[in-house]
N, C-alpha and C positions, 0 to 999 in steps of 0.2 A: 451350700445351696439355700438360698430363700423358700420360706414359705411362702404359698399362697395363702391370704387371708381374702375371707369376704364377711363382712359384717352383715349379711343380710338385705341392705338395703343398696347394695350393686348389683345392676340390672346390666345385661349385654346391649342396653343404648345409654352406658354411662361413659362417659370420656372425662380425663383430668387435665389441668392446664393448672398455671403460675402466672404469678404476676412479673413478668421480667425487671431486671434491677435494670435500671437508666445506664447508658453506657458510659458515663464518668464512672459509674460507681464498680462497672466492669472491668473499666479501665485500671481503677485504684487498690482494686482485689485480683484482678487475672482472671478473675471465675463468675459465672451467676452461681447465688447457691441456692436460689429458687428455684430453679431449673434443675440442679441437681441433683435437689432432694425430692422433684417433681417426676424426674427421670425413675429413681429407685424404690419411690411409693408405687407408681403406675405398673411397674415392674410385679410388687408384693402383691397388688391388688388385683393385677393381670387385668387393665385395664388400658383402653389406647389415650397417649397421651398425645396432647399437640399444643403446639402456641397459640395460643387465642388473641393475641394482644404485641403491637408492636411495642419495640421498646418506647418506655412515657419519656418525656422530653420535660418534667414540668420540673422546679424546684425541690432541691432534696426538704425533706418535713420534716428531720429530727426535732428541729427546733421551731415547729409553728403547733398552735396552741388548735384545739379544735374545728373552729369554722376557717380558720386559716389554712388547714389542710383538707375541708372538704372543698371552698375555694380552688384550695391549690389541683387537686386532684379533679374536679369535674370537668366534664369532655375533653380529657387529657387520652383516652384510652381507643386507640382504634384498632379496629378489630381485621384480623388476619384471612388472607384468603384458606387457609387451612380450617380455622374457623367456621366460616360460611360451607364451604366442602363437608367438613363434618358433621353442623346441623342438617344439610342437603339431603347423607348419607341415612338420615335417621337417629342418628346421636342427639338425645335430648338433655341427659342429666348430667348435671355437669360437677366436678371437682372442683374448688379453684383452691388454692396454695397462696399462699402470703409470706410475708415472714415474720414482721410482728407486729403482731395490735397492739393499738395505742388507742385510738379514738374508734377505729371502723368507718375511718373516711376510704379507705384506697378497696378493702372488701365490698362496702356497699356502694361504692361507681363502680368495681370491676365485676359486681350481682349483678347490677341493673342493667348494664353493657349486654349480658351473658342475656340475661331474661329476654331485652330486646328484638335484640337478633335470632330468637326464638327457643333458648332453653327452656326448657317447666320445669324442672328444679336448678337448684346450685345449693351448694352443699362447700362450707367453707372450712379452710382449716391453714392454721399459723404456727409456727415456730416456735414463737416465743409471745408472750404479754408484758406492758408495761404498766406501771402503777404510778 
């Protein structure tokens, strides 16, 4: 059985979401594992989780260099009626899930996404880092 943890700084109008992988990328693995690992944090955290974000359609970024992935990544990200529901419901702060930073192009459009559409906070967290 899991723990529940609370760091202190989850409120009962916090909700978590991910950034979904593009569906080639679903397609070439069987799995989101953003999602998955979105699914068993919200779980630890006792937190409601939802999709915020349809899957992005844009070019995979392994191999683009900076502005080439904020480029690539900006208004690539729309946003789900579960989403809008959620903010509706009173859900202001929000999780969002990555997988790995590189730059901080795909966390700060999927922030400012989140902020727009009315969160007051976001609160990021990834996987892994690249150097």
């Amino acid at each position: 059985m899991s723990k529940i943890i609370n760091p202190g700084w989850i409120s009962p109008s916090t909700f978590l979401t991910y950034i979904p992988s593009t569906k080639d990328a679903v397609l070439r693995r069987g799995f989101d594992h953003a999602k998955l690992t979105a699914e068993e944090l919200a779980s630890l955290l006792n937190v409601k989780l939802i999709c915020a974000f349809a899957p992005p359609s844009n070019e995979d970024q392994r191999n683009l260099g900076r502005n080439q992935r904020l480029l690539n990544i900006s208004n690539k990200f729309m946003v789900t009626k579960d989403l809008k529901t959620t903010l509706e419901s009173g859900f202001r702060s929000a999780i969002l899930i990555d997988d790995v930073f590189t730059t901080g192009a795909t966390l700060y459009s999927a922030s400012q996404v989140l902020k727009d559409a009315g969160a007051s906070h976001v609160f990021c967290a990834n996987f892994s880092r690249t150097f």
